[in-house]
N, C-alpha and C positions, 0 to 999 in steps of 0.2 A: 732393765736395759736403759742405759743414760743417752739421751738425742739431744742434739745442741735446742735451744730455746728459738734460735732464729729458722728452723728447718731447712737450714742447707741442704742438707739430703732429698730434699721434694724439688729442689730449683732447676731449670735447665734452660733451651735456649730462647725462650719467649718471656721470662720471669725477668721483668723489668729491672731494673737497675734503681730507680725509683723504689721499685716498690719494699727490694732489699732493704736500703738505706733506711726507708724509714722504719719497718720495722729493725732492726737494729740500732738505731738511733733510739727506743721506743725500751729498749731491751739497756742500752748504755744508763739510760735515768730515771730508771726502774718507775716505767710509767706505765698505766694501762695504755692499750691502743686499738686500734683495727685497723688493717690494711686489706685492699681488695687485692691479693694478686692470683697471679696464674700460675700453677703449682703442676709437679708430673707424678703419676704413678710410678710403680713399679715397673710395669711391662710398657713405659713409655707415653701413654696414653696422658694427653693435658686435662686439666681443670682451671677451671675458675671459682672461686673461693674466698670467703671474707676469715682472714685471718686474725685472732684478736686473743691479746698477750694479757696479762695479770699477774705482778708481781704481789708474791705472798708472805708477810712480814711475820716476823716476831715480836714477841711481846716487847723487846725492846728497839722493834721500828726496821731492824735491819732485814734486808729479801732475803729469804731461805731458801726458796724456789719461784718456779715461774707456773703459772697453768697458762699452756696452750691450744686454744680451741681453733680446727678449720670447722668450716660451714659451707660446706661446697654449695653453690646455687643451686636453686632447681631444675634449672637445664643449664646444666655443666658446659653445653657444647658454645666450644670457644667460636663455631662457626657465627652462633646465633646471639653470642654476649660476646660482646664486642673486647677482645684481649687487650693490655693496655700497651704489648707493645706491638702491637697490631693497627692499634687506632688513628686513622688517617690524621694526616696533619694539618694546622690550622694556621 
């Protein structure tokens, strides 16, 4: 089963708009990356998560695919790690 590169499908209403772009920006110039964003389950339930992309080349240079890894924190809970679009303004 093919899932977009940038996991639209995990996003929902606290998943930054920052933290899209960059990962998509990240995905447009086939660059590694990592992004900290906040990510949803299935049954709705958020995380927090260091998202980090890797463009996988061919012998003649060009991406063939992507490997993408989350790393959900070890305490997930957005109450106690602070969400980015949650984070008081400065």
């Amino acid at each position: 089963m093919k899932r977009p590169a940038a996991c639209d499908f995990l996003y929902g209403p606290l998943t930054s708009v920052e933290s899209i772009t960059s990962l998509r920006d990240s995905l447009e110039i086939n660059a590694e990356h990592l992004v900290h964003i906040t990510l949803y389950r299935k049954d709705g339930s958020r995380f927090n998560a260091d998202c980090v992309t890797s463009p996988v080349r061919s012998d003649s240079g060009s991406v063939v695919f992507y490997i993408v890894t989350l790393q959900p924190h070890l305490d997930s809970s957005c109450e106690q790690i602070p969400c980015s679009a949650e984070a008081p303004e400065s």
